[in-house]
mmJSON file of the N, C-alpha and C atoms, coordinates in Angstrom:
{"data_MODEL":{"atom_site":{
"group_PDB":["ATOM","ATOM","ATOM","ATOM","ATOM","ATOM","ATOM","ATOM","ATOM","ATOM","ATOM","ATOM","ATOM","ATOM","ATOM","ATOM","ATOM","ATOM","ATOM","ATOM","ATOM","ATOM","ATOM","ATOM","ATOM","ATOM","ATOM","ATOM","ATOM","ATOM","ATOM","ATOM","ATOM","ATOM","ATOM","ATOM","ATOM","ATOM","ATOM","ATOM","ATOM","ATOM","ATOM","ATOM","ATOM","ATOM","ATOM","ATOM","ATOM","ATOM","ATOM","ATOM","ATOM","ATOM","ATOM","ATOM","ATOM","ATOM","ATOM","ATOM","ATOM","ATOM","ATOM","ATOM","ATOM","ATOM","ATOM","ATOM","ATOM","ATOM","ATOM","ATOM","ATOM","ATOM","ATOM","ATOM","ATOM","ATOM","ATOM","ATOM","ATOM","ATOM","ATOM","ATOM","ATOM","ATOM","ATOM","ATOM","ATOM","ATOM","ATOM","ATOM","ATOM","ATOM","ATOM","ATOM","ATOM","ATOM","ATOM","ATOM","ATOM","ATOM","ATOM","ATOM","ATOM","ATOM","ATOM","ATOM","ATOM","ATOM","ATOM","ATOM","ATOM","ATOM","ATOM","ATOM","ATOM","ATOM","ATOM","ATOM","ATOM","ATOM","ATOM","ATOM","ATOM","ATOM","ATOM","ATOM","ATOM","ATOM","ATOM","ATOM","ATOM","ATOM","ATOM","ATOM","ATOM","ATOM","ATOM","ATOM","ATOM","ATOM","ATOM","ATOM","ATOM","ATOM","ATOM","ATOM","ATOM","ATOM","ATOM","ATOM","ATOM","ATOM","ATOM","ATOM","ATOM","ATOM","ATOM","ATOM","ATOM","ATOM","ATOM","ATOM","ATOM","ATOM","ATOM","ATOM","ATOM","ATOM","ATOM","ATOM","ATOM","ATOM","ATOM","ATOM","ATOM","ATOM","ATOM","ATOM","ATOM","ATOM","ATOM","ATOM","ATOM","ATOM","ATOM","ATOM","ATOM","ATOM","ATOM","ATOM","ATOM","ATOM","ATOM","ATOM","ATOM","ATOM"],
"id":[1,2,3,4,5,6,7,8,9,10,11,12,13,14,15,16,17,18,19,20,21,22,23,24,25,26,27,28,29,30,31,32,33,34,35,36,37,38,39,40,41,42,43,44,45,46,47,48,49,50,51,52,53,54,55,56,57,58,59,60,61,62,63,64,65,66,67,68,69,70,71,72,73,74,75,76,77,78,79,80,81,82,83,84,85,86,87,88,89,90,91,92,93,94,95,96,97,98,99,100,101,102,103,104,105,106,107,108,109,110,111,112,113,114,115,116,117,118,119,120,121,122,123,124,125,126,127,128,129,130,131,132,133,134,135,136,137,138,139,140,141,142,143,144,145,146,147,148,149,150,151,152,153,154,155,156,157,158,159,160,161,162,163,164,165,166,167,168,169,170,171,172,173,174,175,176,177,178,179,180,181,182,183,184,185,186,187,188,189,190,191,192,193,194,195,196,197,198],
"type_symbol":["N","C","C","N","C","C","N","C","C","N","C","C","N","C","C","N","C","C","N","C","C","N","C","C","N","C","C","N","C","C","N","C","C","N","C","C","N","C","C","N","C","C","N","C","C","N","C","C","N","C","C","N","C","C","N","C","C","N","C","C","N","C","C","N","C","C","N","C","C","N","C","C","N","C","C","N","C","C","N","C","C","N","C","C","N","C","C","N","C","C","N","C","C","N","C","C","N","C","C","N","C","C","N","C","C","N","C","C","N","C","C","N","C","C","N","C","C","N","C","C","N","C","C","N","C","C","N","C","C","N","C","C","N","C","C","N","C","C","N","C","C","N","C","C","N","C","C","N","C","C","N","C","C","N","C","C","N","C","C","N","C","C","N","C","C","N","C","C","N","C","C","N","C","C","N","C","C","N","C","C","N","C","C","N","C","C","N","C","C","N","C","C","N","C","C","N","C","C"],
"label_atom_id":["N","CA","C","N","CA","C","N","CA","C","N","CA","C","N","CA","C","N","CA","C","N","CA","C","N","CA","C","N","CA","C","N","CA","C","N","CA","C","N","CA","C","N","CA","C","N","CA","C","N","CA","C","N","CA","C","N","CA","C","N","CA","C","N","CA","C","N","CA","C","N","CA","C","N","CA","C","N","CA","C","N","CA","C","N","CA","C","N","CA","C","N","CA","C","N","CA","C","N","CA","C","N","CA","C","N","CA","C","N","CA","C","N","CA","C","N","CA","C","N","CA","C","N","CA","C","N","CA","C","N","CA","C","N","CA","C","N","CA","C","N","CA","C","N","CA","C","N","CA","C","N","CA","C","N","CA","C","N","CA","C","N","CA","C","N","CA","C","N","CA","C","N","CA","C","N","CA","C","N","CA","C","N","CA","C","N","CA","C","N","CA","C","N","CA","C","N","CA","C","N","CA","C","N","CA","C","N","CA","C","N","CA","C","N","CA","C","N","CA","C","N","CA","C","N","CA","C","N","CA","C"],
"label_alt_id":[null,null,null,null,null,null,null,null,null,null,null,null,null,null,null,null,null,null,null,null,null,null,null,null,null,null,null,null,null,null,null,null,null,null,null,null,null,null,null,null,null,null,null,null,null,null,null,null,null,null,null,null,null,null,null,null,null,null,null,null,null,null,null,null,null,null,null,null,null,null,null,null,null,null,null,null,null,null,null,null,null,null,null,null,null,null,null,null,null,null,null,null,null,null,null,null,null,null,null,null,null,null,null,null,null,null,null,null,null,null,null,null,null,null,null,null,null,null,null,null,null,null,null,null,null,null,null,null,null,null,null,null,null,null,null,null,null,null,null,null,null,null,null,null,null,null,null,null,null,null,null,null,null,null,null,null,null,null,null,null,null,null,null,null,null,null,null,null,null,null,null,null,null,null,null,null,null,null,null,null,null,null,null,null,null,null,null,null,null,null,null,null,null,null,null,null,null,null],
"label_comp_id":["UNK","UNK","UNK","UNK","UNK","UNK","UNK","UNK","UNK","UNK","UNK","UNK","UNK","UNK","UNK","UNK","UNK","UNK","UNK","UNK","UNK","UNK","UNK","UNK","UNK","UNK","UNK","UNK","UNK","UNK","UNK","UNK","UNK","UNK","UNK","UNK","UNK","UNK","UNK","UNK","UNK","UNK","UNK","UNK","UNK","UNK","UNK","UNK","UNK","UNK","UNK","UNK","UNK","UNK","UNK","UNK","UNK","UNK","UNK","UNK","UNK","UNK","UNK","UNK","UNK","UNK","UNK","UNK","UNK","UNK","UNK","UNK","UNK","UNK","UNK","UNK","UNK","UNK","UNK","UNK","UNK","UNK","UNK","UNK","UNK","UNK","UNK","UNK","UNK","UNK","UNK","UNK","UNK","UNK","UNK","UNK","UNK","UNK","UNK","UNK","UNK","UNK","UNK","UNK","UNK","UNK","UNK","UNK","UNK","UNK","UNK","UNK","UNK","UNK","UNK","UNK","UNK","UNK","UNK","UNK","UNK","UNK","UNK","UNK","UNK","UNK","UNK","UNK","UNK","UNK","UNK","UNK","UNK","UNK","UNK","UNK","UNK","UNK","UNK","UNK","UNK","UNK","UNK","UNK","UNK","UNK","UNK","UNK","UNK","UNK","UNK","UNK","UNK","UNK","UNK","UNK","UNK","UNK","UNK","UNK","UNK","UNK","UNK","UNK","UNK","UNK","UNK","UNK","UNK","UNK","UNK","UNK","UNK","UNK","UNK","UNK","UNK","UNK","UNK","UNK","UNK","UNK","UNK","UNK","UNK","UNK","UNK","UNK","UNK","UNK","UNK","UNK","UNK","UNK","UNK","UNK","UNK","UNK"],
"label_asym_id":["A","A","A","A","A","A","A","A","A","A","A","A","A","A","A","A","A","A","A","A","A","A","A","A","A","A","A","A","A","A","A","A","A","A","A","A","A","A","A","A","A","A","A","A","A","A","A","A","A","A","A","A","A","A","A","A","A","A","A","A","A","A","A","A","A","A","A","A","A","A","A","A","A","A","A","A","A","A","A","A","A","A","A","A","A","A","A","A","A","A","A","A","A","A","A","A","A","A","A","A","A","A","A","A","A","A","A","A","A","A","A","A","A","A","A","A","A","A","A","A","A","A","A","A","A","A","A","A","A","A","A","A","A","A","A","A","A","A","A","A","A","A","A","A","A","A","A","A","A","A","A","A","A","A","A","A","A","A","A","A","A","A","A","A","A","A","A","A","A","A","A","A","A","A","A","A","A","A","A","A","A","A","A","A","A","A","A","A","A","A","A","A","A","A","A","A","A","A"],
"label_entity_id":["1","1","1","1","1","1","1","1","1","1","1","1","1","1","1","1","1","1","1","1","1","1","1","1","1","1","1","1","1","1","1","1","1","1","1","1","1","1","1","1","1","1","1","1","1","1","1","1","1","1","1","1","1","1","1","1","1","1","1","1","1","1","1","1","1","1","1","1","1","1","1","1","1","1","1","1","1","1","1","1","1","1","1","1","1","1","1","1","1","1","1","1","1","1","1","1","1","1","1","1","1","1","1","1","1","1","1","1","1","1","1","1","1","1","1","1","1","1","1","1","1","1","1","1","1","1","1","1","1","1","1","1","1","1","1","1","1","1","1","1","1","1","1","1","1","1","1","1","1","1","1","1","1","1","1","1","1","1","1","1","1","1","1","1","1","1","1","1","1","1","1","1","1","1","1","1","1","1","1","1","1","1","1","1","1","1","1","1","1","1","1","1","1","1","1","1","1","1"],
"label_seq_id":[1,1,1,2,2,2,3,3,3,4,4,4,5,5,5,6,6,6,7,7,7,8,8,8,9,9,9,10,10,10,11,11,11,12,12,12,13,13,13,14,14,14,15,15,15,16,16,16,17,17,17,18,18,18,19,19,19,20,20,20,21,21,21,22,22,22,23,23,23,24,24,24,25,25,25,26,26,26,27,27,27,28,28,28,29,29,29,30,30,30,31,31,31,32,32,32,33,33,33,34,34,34,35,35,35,36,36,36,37,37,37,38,38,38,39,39,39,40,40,40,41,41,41,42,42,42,43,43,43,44,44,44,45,45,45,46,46,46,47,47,47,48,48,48,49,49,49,50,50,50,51,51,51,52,52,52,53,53,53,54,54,54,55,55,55,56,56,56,57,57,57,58,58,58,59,59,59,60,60,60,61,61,61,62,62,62,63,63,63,64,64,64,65,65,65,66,66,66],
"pdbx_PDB_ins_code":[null,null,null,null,null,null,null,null,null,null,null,null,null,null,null,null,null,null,null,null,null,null,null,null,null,null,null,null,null,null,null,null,null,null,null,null,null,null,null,null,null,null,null,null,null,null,null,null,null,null,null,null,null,null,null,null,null,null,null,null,null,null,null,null,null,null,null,null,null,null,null,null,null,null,null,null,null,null,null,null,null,null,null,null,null,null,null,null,null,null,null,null,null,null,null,null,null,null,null,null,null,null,null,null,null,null,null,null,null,null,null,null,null,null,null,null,null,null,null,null,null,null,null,null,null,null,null,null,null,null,null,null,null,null,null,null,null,null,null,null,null,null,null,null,null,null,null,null,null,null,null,null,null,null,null,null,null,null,null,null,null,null,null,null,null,null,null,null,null,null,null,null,null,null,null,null,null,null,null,null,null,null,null,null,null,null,null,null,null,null,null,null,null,null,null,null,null,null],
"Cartn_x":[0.859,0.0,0.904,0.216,1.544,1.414,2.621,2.512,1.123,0.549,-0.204,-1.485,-1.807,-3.215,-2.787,-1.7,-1.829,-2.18,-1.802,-2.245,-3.439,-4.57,-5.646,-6.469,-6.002,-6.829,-6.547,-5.137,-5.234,-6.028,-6.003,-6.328,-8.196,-8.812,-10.049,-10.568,-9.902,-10.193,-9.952,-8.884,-9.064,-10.577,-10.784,-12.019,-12.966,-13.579,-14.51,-14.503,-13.27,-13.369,-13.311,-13.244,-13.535,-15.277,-15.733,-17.488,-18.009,-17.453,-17.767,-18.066,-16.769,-16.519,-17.58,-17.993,-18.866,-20.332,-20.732,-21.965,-22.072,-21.041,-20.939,-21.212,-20.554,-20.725,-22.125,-22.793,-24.278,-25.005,-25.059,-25.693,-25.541,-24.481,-23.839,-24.277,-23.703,-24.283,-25.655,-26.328,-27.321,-28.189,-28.099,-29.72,-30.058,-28.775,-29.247,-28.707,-29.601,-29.336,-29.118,-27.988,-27.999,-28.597,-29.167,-29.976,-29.921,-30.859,-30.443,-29.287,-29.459,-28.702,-27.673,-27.176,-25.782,-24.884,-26.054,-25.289,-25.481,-26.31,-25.631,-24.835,-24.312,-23.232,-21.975,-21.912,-20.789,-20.485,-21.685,-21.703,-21.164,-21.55,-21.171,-19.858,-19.129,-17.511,-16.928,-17.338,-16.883,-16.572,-17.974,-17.851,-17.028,-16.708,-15.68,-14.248,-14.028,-12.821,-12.419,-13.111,-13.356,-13.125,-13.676,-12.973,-11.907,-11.321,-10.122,-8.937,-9.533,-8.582,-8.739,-9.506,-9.943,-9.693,-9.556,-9.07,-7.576,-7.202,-5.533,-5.005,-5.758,-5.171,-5.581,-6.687,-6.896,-5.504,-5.023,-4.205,-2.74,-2.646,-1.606,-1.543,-2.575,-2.998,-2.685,-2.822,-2.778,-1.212,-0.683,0.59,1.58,1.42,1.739,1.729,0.398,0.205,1.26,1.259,2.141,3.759],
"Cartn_y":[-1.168,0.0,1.23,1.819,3.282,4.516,4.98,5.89,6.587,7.12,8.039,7.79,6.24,5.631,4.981,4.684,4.413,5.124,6.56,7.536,7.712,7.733,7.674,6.942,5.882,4.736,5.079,5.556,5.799,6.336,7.739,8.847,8.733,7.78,7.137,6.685,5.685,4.93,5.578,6.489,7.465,8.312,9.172,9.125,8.723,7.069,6.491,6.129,5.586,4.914,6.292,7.792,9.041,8.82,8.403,8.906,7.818,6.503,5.251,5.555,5.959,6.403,7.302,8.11,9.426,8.823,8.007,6.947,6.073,5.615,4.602,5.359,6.395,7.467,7.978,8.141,8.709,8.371,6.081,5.693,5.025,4.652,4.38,5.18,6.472,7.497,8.487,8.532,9.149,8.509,7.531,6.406,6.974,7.798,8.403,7.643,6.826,6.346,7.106,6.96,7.624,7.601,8.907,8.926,7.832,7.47,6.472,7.186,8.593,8.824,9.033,9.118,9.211,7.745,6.243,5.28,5.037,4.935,5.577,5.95,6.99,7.758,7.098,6.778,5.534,4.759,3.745,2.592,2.915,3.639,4.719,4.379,5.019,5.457,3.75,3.438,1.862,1.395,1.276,0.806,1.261,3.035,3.677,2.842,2.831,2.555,1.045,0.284,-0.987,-1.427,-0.688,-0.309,0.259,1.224,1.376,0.358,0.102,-1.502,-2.199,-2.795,-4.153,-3.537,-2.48,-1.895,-2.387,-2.317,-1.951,-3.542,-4.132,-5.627,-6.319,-5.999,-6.684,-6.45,-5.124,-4.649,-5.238,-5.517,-6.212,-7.476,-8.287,-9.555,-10.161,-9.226,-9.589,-8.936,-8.425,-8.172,-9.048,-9.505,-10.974,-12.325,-11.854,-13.334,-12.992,-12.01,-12.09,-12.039],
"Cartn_z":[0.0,0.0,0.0,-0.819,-0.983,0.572,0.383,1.921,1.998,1.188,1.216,1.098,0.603,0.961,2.315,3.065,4.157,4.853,4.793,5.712,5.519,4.478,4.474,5.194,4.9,5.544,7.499,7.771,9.468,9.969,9.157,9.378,9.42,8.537,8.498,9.599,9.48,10.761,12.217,12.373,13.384,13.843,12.631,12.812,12.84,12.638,12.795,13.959,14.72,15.626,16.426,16.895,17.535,17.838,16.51,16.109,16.942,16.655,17.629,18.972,19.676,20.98,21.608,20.35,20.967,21.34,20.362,20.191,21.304,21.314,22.77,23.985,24.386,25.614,25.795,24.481,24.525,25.083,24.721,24.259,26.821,26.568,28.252,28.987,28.499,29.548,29.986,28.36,28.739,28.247,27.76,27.029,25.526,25.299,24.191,22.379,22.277,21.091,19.657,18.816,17.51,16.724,15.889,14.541,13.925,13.338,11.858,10.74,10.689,9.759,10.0,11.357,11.657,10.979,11.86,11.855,10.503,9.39,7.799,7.221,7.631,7.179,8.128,9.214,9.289,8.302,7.993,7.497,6.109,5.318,4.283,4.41,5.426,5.374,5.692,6.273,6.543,5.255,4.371,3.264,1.948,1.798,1.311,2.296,2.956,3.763,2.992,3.069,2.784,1.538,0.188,-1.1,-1.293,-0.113,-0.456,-0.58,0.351,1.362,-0.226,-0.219,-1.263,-2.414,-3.009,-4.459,-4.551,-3.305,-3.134,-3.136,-2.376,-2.212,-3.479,-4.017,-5.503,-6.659,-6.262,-7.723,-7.186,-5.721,-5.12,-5.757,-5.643,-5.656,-7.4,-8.153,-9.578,-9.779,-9.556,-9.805,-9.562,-8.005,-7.613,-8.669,-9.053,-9.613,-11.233,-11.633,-12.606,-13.081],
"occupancy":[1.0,1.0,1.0,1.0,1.0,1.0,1.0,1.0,1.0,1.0,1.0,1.0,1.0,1.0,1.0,1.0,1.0,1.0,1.0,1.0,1.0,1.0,1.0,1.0,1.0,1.0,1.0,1.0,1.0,1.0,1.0,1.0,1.0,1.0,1.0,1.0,1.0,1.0,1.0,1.0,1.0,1.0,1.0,1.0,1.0,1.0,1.0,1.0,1.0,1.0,1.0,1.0,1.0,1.0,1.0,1.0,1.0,1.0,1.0,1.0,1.0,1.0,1.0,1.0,1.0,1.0,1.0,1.0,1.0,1.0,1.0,1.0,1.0,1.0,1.0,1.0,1.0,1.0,1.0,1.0,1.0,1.0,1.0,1.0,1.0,1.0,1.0,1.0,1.0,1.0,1.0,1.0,1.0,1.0,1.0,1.0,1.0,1.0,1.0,1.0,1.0,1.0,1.0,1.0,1.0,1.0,1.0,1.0,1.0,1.0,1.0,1.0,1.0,1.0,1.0,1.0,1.0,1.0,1.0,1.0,1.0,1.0,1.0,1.0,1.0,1.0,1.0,1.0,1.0,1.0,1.0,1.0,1.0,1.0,1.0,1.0,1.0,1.0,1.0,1.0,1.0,1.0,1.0,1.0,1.0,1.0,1.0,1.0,1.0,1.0,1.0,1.0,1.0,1.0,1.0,1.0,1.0,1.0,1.0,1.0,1.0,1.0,1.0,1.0,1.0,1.0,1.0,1.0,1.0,1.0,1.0,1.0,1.0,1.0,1.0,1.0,1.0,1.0,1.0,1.0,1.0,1.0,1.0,1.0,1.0,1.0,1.0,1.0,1.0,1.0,1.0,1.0,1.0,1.0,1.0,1.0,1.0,1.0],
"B_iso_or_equiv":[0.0,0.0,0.0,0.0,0.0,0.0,0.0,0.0,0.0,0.0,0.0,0.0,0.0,0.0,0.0,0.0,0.0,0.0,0.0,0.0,0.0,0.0,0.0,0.0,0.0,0.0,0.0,0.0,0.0,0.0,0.0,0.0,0.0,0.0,0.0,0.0,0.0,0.0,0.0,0.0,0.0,0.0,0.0,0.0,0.0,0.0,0.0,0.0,0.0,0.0,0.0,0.0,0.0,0.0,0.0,0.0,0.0,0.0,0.0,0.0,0.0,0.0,0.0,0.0,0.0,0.0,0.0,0.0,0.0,0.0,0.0,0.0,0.0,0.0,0.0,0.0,0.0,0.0,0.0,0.0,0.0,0.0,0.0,0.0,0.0,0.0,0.0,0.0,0.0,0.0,0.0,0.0,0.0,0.0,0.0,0.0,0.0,0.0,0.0,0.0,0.0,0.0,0.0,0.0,0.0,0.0,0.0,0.0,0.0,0.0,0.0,0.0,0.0,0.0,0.0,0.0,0.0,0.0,0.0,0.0,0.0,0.0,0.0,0.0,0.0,0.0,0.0,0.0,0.0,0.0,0.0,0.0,0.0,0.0,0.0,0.0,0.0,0.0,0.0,0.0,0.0,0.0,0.0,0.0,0.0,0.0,0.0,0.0,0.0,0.0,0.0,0.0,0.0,0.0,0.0,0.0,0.0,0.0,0.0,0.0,0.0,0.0,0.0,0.0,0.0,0.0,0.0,0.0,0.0,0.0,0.0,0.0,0.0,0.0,0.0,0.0,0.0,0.0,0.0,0.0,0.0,0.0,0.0,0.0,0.0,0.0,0.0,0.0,0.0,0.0,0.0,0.0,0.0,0.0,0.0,0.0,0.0,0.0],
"pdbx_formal_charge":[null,null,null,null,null,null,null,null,null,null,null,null,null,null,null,null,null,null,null,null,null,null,null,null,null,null,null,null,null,null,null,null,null,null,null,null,null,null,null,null,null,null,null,null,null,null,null,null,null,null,null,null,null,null,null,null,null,null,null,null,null,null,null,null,null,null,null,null,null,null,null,null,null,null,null,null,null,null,null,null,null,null,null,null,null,null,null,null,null,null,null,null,null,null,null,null,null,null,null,null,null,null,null,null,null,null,null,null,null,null,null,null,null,null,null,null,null,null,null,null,null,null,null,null,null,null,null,null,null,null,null,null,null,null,null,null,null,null,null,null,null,null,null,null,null,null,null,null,null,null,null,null,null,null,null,null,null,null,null,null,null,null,null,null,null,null,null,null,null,null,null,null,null,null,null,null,null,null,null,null,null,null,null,null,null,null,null,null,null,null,null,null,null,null,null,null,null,null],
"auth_seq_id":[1,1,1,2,2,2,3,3,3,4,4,4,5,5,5,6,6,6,7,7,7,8,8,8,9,9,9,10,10,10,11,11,11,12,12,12,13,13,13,14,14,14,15,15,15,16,16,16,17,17,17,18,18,18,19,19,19,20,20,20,21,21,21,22,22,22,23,23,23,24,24,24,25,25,25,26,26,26,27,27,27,28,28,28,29,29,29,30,30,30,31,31,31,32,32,32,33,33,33,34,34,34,35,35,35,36,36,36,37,37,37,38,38,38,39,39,39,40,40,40,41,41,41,42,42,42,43,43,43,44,44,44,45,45,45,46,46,46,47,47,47,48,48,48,49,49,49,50,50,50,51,51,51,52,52,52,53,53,53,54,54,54,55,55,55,56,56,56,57,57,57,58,58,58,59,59,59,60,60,60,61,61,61,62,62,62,63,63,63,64,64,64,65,65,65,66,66,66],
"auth_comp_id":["UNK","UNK","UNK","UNK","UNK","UNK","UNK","UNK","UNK","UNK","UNK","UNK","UNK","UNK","UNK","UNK","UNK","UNK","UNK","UNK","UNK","UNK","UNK","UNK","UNK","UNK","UNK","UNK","UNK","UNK","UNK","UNK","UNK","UNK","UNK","UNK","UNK","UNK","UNK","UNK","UNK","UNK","UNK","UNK","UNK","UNK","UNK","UNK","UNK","UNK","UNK","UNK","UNK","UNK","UNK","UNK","UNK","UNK","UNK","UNK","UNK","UNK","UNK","UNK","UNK","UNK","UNK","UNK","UNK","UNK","UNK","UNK","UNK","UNK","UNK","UNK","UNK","UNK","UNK","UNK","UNK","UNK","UNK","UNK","UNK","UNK","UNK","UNK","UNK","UNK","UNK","UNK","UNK","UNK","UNK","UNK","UNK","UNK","UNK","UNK","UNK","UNK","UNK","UNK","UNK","UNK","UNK","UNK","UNK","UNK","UNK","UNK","UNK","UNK","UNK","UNK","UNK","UNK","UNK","UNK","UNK","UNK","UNK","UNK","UNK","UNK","UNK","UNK","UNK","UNK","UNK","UNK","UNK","UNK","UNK","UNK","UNK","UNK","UNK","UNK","UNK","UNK","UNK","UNK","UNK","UNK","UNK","UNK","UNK","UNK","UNK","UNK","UNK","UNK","UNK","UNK","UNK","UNK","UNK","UNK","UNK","UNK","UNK","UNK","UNK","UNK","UNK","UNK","UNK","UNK","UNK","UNK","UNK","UNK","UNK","UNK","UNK","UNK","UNK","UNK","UNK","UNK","UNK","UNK","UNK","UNK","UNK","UNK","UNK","UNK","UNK","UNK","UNK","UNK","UNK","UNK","UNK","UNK"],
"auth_asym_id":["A","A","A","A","A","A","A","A","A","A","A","A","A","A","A","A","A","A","A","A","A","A","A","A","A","A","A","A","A","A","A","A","A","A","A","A","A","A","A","A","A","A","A","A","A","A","A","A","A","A","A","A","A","A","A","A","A","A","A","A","A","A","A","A","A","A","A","A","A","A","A","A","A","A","A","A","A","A","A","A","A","A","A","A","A","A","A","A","A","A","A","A","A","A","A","A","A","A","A","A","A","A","A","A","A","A","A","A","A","A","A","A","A","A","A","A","A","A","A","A","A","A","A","A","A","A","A","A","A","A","A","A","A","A","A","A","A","A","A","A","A","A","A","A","A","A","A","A","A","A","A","A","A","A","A","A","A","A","A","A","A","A","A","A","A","A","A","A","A","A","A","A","A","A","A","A","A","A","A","A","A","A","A","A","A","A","A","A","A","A","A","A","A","A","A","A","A","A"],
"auth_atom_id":["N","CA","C","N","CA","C","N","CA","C","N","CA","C","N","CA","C","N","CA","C","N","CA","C","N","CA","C","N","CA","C","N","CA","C","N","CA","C","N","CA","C","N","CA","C","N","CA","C","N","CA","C","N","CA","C","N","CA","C","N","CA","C","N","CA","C","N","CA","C","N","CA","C","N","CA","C","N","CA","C","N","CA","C","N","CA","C","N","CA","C","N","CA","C","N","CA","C","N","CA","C","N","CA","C","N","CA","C","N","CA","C","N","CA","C","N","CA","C","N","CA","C","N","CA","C","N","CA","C","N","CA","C","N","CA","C","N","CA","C","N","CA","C","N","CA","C","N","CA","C","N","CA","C","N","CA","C","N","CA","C","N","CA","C","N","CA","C","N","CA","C","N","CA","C","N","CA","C","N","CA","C","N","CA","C","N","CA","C","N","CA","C","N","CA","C","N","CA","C","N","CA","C","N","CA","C","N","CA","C","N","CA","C","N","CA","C","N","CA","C","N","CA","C","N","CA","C","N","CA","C"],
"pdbx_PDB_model_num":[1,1,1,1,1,1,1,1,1,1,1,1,1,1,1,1,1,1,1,1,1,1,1,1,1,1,1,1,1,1,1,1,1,1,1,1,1,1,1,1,1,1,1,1,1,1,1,1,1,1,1,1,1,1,1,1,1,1,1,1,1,1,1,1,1,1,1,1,1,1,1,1,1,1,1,1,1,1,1,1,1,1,1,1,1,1,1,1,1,1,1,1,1,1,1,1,1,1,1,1,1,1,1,1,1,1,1,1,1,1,1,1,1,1,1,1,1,1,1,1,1,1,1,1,1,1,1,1,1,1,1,1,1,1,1,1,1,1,1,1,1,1,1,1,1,1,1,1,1,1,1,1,1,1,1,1,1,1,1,1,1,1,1,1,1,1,1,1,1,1,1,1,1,1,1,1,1,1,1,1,1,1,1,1,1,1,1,1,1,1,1,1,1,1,1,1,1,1]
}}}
């Protein structure tokens, strides 16, 4: 993975797992469950995150093989 989609992908996951944290505290501390559209727009970025990943290991994966 090149330096600079690595940093993407940290830097991603940094913030998802921030938004997680905040959700969890809401949800522990005040009973306060998240929008639907919040946990959407997670799932969203999960799934962008997730293509990045799998774009990268696919073009890995065939280079290998050749």
């Amino acid at each position: 993975m090149s330096r600079n989609k690595r940093e993407q992908v940290v830097s991603h996951i940094r913030y998802l797992r921030q938004e997680l944290r905040e959700m969890h505290l809401g949800i522990k501390e005040d009973d306060l469950f998240p929008e639907p559209s919040e946990l959407r727009g997670l799932m969203a970025q999960f799934e962008a995150l997730l293509e990045l990943i799998e774009g990268n290991t696919k073009i890995q994966s065939e280079s290998e093989a050749a």
